[in-house]
Every structure is written in structure tokens, then in C-alpha cells.
N, C-alpha and C positions, 0 to 999 in steps of 0.2 A: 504494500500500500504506500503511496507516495505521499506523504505529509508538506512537501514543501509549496508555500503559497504559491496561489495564481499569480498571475501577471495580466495587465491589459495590454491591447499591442503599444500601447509609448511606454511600457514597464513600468508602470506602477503596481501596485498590490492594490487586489480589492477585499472589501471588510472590513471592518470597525475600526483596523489600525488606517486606512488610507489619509489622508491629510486632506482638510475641507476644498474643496474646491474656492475660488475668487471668485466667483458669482454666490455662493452660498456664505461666503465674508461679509460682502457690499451686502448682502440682503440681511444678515443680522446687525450691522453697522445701521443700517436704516430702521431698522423698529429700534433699535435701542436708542438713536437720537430722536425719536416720535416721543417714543416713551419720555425719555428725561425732559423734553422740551414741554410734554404735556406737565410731567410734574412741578416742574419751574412755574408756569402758567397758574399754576393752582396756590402755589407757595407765593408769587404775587400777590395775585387777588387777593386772597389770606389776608397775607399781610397789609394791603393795601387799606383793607377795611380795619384793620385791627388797629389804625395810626390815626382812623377818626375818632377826635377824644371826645366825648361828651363834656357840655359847660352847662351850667345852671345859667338864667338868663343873669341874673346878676354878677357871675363870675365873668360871662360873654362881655357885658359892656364896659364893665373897669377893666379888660383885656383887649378892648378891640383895635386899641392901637399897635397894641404887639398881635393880635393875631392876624390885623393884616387881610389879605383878600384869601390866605389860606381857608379852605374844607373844611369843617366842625359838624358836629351834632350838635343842635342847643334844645334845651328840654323845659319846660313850664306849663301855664295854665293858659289855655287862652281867654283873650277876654275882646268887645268890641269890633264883633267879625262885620268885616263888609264886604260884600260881593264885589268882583270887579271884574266887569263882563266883557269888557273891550280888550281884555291884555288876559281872557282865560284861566281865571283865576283868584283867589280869594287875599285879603289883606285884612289882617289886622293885629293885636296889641299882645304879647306874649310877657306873662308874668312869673316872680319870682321873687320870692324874700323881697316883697316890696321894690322889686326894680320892675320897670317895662321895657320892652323895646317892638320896635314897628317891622311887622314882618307882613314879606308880599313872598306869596307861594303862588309860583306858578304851574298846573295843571288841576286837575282837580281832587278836591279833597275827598278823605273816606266818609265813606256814609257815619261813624259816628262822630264826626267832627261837629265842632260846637262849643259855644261858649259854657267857662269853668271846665271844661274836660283837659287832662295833663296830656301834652302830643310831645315827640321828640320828631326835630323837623332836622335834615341833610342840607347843610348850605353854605354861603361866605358873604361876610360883609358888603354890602356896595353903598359906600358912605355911613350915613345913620340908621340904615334899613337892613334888615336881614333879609337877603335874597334866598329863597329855599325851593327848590324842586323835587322833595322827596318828603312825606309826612307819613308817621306814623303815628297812631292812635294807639295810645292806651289805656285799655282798660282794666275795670276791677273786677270784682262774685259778685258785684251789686245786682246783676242781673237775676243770678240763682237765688239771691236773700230777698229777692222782690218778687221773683214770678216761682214759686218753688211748684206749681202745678203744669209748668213748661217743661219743666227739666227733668227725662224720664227716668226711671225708678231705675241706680245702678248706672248714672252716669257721675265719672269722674268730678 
């Protein structure tokens, strides 16, 4: 019985010892840079949102000369909403530990937006205005401790 390996006609050996071919290199070189560029991509964005700090309004205004036209989160109560229909959009008075400031959110708000309700709004300065494009509403259980004949038997 002849034990000793094959060969292809350019004399290589074939079988688990053969050496990868350049075409099956370049093709694992290509998924591994998809691969790591996707996880880059993810460790960005992460981090990108991780660097928006949240400010109470009152800490946003005694800062706003240092924070500049820089991104923030600012968070408080609203108060004194006014539609504003021509520019798509809602404006008004954002509170906190007794400070205000004037905010114009442009697109539209969530359905429980309203005054006295606490919102955290995405945005930057533009002069004495908080320019914002992203609102979120928060809410409380107040819902569940008001309507307990809503909320079916066995939910969270």
C-alpha cells in the first residue's frame, strides 16, 4: 500500500495540510475588514451618544457660554406651550429649580407632550433659545394609580 501523498499536477499536496489558496486569503481579509469596520461603527455611535450629557435647565443657562453651540440633553418641566405653525413646530418655556429658558423644537411633539409634564429635549444653543429636534416625554405609574380598571390583571 502506498502511503505517500498525492500531488496535483503543479505538485502540490492535496488535504488539510495544503496551504490556502490567494483567493480564499483576499476572501477572508474581506469579511474580517466588514466585520471590524461594522464593529467600529457600533462602538461610534455608542459612544457618540454616550458624550451627550444631560443638564438640568438651570445648570444649561449658567453654562451656556461654555457650552457653546455644542449637543446636550436639557431636561425640565414645560410650561407656556405655543404652537408654531409656520416653522413646524412647537415653542415654549422649559423649567427648573426656578430657572427658565425658551425653547423652539422643531418637528412634532409626542402625543403626551404638555404643559407641567418633565420632557428631556436633544439640542444646542442658538443665542438665548434652545434649538431642539428630538423630544422625549417622560412619564410616571400615574397612569396605572388612576385608571387601575385599564390595566389588565398580571401586567407589569
Amino acid at each position: 500500500m502506498d502511503l505517500t501523498p498525492r500531488t496535483l499536477g503543479d505538485g502540490s499536496p492535496r488535504g488539510p495540510g495544503r496551504p490556502r489558496s490567494r483567493r480564499r486569503q483576499v476572501q477572508v481579509g474581506i469579511a474580517l475588514a466588514v466585520v471590524l469596520g461594522a464593529l467600529g461603527l457600533v462602538l461610534f455611535q455608542g459612544l457618540g451618544n454616550a458624550t451627550l450629557y444631560f443638564r438640568n435647565v438651570d445648570e444649561a443657562v449658567a453654562q451656556r457660554d461654555d457650552l457653546g453651540d455644542r449637543r446636550f440633553r436639557l431636561q425640565g418641566i414645560v410650561s407656556d406651550v405655543e404652537e408654531d405653525q409656520a416653522a413646524d413646530g412647537v415653542a415654549f418655556d422649559l423649567e427648573w429649580n426656578g430657572v427658565t429658558a425658551r425653547v423652539v423644537h422643531r418637528g412634532d411633539p409626542p402625543e403626551l407632550f404638555e404643559p407641567g409634564i418633565p420632557v428631556v429635549l436633544e439640542g444646542r444653543w442658538d443665542g438665548d433659545v434652545f434649538a431642539s429636534d428630538r423630544m422625549m416625554v417622560r412619564h410616571s405609574e400615574q397612569y396605572k394609580a388612576e385608571n387601575p380598571d385599564r390595566v389588565p390583571t398580571g401586567a407589569p
